[in-house]
PyMOL Python script that loads the backbone (N, CA, C, O; Angstrom):
from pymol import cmd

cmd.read_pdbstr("""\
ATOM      1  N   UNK A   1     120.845  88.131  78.986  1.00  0.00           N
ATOM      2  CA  UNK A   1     119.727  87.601  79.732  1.00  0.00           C
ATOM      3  C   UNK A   1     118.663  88.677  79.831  1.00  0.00           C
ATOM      4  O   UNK A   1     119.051  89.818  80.079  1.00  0.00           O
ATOM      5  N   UNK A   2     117.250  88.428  79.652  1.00  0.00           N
ATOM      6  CA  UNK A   2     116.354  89.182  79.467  1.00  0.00           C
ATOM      7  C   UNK A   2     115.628  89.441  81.111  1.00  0.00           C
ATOM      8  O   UNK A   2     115.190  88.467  81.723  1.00  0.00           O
ATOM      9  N   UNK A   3     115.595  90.210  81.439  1.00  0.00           N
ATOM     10  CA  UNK A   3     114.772  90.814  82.189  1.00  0.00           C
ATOM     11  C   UNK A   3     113.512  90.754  82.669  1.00  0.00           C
ATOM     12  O   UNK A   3     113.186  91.923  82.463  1.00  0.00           O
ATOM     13  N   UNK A   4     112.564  90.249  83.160  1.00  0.00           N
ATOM     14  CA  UNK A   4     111.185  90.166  82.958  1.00  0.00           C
ATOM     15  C   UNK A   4     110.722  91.406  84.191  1.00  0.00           C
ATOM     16  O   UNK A   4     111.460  91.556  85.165  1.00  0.00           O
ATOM     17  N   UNK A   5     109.674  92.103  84.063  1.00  0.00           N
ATOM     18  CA  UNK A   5     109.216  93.452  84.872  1.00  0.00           C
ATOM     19  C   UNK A   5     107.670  92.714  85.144  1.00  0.00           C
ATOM     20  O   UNK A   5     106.620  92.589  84.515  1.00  0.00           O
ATOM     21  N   UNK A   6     108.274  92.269  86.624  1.00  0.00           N
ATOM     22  CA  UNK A   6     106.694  91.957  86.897  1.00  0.00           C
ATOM     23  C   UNK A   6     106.594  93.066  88.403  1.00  0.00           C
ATOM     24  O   UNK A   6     107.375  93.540  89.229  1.00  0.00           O
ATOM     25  N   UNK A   7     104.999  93.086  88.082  1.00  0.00           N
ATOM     26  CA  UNK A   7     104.120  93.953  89.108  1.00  0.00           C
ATOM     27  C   UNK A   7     103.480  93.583  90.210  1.00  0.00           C
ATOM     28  O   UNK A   7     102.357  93.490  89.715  1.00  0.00           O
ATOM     29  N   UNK A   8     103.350  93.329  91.211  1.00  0.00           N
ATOM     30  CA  UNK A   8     102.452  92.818  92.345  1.00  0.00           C
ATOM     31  C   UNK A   8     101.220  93.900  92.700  1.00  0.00           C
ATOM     32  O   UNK A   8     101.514  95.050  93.025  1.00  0.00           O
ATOM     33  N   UNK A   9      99.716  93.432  92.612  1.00  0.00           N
ATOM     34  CA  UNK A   9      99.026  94.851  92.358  1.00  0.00           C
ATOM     35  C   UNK A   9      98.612  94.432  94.175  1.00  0.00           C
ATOM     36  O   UNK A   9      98.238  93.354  94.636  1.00  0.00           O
ATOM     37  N   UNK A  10      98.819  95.523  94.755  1.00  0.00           N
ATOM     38  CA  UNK A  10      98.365  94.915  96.238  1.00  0.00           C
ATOM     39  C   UNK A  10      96.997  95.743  97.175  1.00  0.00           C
ATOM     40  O   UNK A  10      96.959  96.917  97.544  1.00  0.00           O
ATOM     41  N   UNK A  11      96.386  95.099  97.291  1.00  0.00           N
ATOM     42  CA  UNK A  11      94.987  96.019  97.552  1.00  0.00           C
ATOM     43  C   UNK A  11      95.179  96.789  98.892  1.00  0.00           C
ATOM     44  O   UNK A  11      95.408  96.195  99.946  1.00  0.00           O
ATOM     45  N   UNK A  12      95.083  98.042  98.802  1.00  0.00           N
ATOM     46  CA  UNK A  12      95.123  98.705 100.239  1.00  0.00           C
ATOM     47  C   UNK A  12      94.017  98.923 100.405  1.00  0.00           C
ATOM     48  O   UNK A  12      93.185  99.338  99.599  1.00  0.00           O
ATOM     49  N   UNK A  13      93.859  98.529 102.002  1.00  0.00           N
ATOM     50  CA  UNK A  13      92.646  98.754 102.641  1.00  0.00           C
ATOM     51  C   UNK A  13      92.181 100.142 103.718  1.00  0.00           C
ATOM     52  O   UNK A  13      92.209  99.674 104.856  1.00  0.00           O
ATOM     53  N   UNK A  14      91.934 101.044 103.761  1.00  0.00           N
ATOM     54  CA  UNK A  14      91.403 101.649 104.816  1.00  0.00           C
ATOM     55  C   UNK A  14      90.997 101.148 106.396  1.00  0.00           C
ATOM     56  O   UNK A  14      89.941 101.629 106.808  1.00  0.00           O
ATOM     57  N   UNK A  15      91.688 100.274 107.283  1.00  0.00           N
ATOM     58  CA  UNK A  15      90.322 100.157 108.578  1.00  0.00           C
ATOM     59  C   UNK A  15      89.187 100.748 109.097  1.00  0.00           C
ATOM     60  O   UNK A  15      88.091 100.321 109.461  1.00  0.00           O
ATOM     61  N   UNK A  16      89.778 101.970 109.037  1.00  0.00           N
ATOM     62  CA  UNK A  16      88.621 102.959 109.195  1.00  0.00           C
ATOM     63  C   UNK A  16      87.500 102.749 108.414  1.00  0.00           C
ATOM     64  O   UNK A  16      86.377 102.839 108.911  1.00  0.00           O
ATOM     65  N   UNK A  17      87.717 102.409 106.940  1.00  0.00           N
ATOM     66  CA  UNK A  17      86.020 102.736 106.118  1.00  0.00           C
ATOM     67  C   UNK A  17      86.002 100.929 105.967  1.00  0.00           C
ATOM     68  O   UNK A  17      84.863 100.597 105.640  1.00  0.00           O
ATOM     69  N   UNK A  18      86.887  99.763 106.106  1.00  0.00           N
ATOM     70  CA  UNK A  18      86.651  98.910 105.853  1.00  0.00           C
ATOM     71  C   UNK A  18      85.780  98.587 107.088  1.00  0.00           C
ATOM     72  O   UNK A  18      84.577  98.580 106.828  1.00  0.00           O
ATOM     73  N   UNK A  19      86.057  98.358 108.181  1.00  0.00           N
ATOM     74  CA  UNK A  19      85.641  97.956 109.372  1.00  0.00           C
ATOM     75  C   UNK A  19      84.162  98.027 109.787  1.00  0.00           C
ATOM     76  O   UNK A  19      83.576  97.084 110.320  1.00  0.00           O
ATOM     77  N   UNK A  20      83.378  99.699 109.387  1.00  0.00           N
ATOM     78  CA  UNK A  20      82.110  99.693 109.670  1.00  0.00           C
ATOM     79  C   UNK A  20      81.338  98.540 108.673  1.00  0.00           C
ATOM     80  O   UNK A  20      80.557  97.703 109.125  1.00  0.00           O
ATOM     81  N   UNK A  21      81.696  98.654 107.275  1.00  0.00           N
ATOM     82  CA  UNK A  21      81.519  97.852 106.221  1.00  0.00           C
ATOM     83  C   UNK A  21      81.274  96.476 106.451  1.00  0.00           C
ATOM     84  O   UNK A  21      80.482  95.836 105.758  1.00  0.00           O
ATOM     85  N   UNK A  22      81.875  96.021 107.332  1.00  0.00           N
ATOM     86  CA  UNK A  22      82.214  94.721 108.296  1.00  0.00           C
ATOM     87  C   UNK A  22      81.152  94.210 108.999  1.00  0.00           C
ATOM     88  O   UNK A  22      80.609  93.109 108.913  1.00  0.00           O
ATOM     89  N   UNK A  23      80.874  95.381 109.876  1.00  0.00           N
ATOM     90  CA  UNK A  23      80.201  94.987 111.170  1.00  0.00           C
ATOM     91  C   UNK A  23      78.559  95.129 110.233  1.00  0.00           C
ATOM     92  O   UNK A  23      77.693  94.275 110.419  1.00  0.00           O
ATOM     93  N   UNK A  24      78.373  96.101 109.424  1.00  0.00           N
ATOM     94  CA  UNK A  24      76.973  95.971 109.295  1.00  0.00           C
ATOM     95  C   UNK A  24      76.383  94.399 108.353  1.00  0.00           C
ATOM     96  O   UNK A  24      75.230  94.034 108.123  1.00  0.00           O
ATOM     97  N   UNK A  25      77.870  93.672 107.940  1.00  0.00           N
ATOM     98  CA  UNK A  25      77.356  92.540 107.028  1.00  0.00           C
ATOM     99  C   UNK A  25      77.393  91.555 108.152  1.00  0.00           C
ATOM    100  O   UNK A  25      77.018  90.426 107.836  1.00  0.00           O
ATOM    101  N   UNK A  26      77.835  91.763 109.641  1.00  0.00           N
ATOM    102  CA  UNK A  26      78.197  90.712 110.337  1.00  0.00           C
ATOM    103  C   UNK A  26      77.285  90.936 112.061  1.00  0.00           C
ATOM    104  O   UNK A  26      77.303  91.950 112.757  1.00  0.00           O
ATOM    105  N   UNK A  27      76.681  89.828 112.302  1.00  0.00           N
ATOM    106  CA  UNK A  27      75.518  90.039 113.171  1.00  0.00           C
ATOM    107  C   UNK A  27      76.653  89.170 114.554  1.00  0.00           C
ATOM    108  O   UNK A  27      77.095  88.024 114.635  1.00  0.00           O
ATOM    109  N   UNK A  28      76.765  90.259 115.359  1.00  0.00           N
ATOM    110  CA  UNK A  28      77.236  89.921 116.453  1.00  0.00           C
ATOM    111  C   UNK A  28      76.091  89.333 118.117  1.00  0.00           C
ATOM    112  O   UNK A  28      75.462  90.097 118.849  1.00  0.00           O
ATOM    113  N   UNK A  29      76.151  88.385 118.191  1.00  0.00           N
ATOM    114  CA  UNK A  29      75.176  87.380 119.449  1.00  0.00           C
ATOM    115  C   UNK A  29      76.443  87.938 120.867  1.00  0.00           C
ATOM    116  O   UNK A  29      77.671  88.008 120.823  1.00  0.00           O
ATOM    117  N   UNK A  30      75.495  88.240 121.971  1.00  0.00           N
ATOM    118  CA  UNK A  30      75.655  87.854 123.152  1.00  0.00           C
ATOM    119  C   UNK A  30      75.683  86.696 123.687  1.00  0.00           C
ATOM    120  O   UNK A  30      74.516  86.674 124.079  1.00  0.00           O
ATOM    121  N   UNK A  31      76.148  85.627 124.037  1.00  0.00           N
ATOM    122  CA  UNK A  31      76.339  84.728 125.162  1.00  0.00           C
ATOM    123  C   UNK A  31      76.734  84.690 126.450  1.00  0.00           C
ATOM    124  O   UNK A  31      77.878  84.901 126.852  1.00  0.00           O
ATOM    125  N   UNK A  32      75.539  84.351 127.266  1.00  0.00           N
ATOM    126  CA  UNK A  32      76.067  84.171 129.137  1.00  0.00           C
ATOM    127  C   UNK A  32      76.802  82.934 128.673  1.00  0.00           C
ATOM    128  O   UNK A  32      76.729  82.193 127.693  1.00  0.00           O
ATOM    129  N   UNK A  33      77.793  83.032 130.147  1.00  0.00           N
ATOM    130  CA  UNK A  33      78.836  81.947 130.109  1.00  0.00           C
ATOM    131  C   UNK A  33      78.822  82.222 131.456  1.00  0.00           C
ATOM    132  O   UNK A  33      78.546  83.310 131.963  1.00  0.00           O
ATOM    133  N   UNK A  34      79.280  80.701 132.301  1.00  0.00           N
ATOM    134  CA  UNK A  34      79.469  80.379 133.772  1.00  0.00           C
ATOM    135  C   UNK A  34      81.051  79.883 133.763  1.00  0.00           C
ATOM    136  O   UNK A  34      81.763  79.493 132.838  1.00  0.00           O
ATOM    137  N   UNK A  35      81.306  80.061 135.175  1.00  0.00           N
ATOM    138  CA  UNK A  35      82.480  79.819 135.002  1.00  0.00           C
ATOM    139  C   UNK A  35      82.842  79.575 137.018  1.00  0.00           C
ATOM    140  O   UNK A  35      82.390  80.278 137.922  1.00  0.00           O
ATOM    141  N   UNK A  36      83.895  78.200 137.164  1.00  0.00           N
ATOM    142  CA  UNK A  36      83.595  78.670 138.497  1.00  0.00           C
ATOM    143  C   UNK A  36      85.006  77.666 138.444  1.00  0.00           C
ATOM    144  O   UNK A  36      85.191  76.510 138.062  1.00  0.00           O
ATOM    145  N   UNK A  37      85.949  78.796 139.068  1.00  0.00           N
ATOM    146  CA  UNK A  37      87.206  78.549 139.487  1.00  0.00           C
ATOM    147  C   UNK A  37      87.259  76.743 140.131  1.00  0.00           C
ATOM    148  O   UNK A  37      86.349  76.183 140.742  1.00  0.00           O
ATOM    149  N   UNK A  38      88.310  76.283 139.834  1.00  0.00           N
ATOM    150  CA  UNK A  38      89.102  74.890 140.799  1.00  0.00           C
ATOM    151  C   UNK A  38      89.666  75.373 142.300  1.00  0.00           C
ATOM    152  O   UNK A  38      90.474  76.219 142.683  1.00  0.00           O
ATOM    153  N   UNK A  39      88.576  74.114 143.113  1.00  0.00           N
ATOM    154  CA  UNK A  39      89.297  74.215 144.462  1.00  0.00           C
ATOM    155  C   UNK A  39      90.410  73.811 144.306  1.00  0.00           C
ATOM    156  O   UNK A  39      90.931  73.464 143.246  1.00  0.00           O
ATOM    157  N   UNK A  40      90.955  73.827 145.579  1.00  0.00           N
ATOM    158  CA  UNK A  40      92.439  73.102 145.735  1.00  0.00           C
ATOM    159  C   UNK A  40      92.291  71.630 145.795  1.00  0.00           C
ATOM    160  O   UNK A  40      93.371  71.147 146.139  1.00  0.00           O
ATOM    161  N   UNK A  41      91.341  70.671 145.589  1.00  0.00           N
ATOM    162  CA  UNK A  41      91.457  69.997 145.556  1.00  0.00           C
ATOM    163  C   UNK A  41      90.892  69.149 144.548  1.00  0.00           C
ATOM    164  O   UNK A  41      90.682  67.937 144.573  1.00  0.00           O
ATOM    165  N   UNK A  42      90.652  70.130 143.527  1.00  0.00           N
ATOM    166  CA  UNK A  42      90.444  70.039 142.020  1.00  0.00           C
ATOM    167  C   UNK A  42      91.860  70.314 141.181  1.00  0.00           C
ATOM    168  O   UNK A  42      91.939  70.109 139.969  1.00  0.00           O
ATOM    169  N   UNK A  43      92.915  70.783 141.954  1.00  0.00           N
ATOM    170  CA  UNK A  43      94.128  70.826 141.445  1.00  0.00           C
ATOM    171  C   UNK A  43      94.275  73.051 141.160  1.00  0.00           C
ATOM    172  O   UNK A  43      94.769  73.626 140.190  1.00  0.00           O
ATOM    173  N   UNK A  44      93.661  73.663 142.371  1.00  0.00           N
ATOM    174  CA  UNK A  44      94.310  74.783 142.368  1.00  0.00           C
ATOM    175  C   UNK A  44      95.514  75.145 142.619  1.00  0.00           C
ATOM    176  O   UNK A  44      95.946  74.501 143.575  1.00  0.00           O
ATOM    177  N   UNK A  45      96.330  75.948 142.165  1.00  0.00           N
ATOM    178  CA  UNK A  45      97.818  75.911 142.182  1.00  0.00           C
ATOM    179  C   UNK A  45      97.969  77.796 142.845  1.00  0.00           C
ATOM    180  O   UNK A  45      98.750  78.102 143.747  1.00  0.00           O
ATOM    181  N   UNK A  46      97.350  78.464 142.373  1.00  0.00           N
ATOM    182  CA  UNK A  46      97.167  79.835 142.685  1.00  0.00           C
ATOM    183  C   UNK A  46      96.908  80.151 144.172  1.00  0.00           C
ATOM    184  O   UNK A  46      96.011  79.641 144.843  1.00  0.00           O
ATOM    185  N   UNK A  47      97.883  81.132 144.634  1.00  0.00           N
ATOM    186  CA  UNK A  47      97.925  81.304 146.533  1.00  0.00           C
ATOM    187  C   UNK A  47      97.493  82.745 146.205  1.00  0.00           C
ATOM    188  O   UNK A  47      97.171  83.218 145.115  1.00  0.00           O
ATOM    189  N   UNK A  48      97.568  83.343 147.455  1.00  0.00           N
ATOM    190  CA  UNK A  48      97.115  84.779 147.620  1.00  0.00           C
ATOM    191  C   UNK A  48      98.507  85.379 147.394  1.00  0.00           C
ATOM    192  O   UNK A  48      98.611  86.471 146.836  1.00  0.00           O
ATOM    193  N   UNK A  49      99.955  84.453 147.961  1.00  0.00           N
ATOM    194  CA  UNK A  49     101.260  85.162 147.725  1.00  0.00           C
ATOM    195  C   UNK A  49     101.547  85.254 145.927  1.00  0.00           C
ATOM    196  O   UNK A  49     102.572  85.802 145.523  1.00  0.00           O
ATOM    197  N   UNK A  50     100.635  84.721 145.049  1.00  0.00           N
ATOM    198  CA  UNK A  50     100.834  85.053 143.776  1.00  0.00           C
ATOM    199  C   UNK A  50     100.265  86.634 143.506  1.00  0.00           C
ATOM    200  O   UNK A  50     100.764  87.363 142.649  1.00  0.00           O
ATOM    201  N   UNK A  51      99.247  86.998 144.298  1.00  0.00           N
ATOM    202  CA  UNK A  51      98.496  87.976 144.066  1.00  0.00           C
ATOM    203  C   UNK A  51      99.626  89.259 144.273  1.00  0.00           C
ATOM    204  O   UNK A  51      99.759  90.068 143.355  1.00  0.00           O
ATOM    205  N   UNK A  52     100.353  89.380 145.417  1.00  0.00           N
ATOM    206  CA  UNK A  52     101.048  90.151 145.829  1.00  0.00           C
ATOM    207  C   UNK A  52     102.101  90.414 145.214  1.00  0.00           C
ATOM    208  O   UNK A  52     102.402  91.572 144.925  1.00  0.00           O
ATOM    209  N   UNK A  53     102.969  89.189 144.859  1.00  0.00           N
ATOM    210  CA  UNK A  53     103.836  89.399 143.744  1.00  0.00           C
ATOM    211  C   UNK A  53     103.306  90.357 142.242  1.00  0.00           C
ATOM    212  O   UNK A  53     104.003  91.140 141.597  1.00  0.00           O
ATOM    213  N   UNK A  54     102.285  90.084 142.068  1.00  0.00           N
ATOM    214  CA  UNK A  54     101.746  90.590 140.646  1.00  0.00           C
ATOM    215  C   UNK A  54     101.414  92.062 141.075  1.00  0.00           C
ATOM    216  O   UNK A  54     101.344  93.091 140.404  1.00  0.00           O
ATOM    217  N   UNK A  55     101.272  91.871 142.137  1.00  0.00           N
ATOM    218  CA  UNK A  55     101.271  93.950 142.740  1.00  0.00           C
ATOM    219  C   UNK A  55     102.256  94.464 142.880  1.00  0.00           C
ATOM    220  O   UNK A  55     102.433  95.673 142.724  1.00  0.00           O
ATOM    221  N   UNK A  56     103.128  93.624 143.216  1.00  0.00           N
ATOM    222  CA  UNK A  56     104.749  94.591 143.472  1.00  0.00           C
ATOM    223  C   UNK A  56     105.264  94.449 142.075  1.00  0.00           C
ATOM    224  O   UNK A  56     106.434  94.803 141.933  1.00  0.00           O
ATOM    225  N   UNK A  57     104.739  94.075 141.178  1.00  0.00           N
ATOM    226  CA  UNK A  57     105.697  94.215 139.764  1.00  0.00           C
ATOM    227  C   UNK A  57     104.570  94.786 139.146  1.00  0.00           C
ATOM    228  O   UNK A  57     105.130  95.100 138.096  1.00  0.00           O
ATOM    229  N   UNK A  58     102.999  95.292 138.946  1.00  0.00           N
ATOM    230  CA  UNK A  58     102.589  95.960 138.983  1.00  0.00           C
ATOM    231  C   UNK A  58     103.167  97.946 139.025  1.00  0.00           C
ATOM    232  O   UNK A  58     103.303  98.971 138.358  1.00  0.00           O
ATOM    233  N   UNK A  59     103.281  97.435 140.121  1.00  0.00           N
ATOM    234  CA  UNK A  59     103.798  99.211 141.103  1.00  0.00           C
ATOM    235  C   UNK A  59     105.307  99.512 140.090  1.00  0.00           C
ATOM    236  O   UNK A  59     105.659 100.491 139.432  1.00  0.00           O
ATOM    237  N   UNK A  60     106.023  97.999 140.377  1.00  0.00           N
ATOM    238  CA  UNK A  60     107.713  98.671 140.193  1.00  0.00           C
ATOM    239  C   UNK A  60     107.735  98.968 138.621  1.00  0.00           C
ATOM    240  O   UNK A  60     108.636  99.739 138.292  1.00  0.00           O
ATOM    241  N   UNK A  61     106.977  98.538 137.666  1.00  0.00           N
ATOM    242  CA  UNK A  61     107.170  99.288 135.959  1.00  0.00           C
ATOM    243  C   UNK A  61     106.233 100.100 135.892  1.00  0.00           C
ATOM    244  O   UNK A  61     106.084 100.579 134.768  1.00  0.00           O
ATOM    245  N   UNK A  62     105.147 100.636 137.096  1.00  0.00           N
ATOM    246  CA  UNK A  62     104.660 101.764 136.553  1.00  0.00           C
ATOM    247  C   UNK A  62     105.705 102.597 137.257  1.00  0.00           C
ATOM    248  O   UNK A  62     106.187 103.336 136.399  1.00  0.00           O
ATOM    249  N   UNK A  63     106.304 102.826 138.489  1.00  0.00           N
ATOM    250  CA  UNK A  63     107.208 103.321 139.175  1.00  0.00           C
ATOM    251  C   UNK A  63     108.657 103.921 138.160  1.00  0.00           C
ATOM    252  O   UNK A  63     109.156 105.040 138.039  1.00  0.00           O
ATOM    253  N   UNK A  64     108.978 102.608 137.571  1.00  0.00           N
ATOM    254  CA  UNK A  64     110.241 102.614 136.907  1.00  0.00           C
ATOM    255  C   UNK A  64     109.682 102.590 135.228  1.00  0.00           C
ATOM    256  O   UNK A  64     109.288 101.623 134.576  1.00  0.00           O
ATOM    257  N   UNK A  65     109.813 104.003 134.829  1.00  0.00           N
ATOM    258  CA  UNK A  65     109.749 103.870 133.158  1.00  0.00           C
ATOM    259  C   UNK A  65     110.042 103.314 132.040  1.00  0.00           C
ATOM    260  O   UNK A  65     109.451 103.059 130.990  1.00  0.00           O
ATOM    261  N   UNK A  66     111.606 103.102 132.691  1.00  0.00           N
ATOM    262  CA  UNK A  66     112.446 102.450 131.370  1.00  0.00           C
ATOM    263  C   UNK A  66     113.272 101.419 132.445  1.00  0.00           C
ATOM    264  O   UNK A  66     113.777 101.924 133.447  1.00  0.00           O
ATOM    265  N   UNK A  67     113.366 100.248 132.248  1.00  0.00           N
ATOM    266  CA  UNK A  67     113.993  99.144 132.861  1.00  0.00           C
ATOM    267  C   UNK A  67     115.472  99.638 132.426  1.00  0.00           C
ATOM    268  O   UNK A  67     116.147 100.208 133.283  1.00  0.00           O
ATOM    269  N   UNK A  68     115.840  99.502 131.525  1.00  0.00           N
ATOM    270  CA  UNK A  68     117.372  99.968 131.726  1.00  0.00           C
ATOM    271  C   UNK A  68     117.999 101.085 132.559  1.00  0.00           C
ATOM    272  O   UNK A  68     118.770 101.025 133.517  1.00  0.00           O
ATOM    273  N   UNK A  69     117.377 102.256 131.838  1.00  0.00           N
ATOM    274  CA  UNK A  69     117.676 103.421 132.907  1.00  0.00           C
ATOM    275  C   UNK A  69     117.775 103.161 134.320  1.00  0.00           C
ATOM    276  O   UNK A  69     118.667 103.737 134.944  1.00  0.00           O
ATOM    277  N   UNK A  70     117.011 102.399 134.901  1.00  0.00           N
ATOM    278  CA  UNK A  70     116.945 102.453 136.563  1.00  0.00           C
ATOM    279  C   UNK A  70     117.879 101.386 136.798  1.00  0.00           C
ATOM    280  O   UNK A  70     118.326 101.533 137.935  1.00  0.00           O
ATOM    281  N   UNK A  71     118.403 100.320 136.203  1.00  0.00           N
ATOM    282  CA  UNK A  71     119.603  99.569 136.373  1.00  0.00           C
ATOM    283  C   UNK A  71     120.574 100.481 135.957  1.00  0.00           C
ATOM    284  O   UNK A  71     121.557 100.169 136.630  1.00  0.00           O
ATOM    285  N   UNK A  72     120.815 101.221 135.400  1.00  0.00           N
ATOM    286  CA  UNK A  72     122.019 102.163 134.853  1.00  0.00           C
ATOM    287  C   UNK A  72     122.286 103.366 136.250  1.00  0.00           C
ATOM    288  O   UNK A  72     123.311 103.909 136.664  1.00  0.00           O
ATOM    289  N   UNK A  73     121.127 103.425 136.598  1.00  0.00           N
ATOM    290  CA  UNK A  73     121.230 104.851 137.994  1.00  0.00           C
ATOM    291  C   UNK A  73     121.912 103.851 138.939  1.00  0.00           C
ATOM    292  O   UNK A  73     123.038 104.130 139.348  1.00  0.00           O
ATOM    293  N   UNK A  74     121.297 102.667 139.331  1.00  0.00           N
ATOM    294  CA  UNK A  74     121.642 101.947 140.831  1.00  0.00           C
ATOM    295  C   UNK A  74     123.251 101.659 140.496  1.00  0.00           C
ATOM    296  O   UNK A  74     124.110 101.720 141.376  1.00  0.00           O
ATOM    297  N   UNK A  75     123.466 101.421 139.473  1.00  0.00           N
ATOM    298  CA  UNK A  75     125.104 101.311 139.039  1.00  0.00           C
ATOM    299  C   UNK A  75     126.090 101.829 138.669  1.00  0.00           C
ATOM    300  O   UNK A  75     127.162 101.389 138.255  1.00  0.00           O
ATOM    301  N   UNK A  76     125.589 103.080 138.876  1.00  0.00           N
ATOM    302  CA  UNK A  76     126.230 104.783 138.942  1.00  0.00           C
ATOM    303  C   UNK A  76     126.798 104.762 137.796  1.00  0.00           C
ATOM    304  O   UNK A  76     127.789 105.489 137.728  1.00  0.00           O
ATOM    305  N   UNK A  77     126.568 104.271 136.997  1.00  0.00           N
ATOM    306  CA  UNK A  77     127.113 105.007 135.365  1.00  0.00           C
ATOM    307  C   UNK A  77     126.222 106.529 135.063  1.00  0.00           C
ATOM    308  O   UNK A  77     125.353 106.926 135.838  1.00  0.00           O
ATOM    309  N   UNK A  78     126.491 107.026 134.212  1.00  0.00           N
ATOM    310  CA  UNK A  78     126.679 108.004 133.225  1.00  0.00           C
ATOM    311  C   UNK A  78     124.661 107.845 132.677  1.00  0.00           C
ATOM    312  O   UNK A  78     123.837 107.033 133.099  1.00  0.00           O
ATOM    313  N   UNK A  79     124.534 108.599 131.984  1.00  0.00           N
ATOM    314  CA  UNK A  79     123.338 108.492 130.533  1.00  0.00           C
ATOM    315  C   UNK A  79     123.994 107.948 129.821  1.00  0.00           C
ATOM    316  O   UNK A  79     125.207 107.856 129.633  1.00  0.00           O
ATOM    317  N   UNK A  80     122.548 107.304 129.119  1.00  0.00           N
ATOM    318  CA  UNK A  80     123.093 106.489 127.712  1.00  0.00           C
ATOM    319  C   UNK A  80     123.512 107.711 126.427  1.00  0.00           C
ATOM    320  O   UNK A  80     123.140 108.833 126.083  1.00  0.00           O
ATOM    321  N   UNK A  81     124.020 107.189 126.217  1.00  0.00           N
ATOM    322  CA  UNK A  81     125.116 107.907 124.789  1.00  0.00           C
ATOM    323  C   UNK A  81     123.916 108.824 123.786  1.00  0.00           C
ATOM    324  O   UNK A  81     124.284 109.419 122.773  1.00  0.00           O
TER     325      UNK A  81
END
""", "prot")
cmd.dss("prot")
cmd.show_as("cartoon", "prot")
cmd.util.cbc("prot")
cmd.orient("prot")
């Protein structure tokens, strides 16, 4: 059975030198946009106790580095291997 040797020629790109290349062929527009939240009786679902939650898990992964590690301390094992 014969063999066939095929090639895939694959273009590498730079981002760096492609990207400016980009922007000067491509004309970027500003648009204002309005925007005005749902009352609650437009069907808001969002409380202020959502806000707080998103702060205490906020705090606790900048607090706690590695999620495992700090379950591994409270459960008095060892370091990982």
């Amino acid at each position: 059975m014969d063999v066939a040797k095929l090639s895939v020629v694959v273009p590498v790109y730079n981002e760096q030198a492609t990207l400016p290349q980009i922007l000067e062929s491509v004309r970027i527009y500003e648009v204002p946009i309005s925007y005005s939240g749902r009352t609650y009786a437009e069907g808001k679902k969002i409380q202020w106790t959502d806000g707080v939650v998103a702060l205490w898990t906020i705090l606790r992964f900048a607090l706690v580095d590695d999620l495992g590690e700090a379950g591994r301390r409270r459960r008095g094992a060892g370091p990982r291997p």
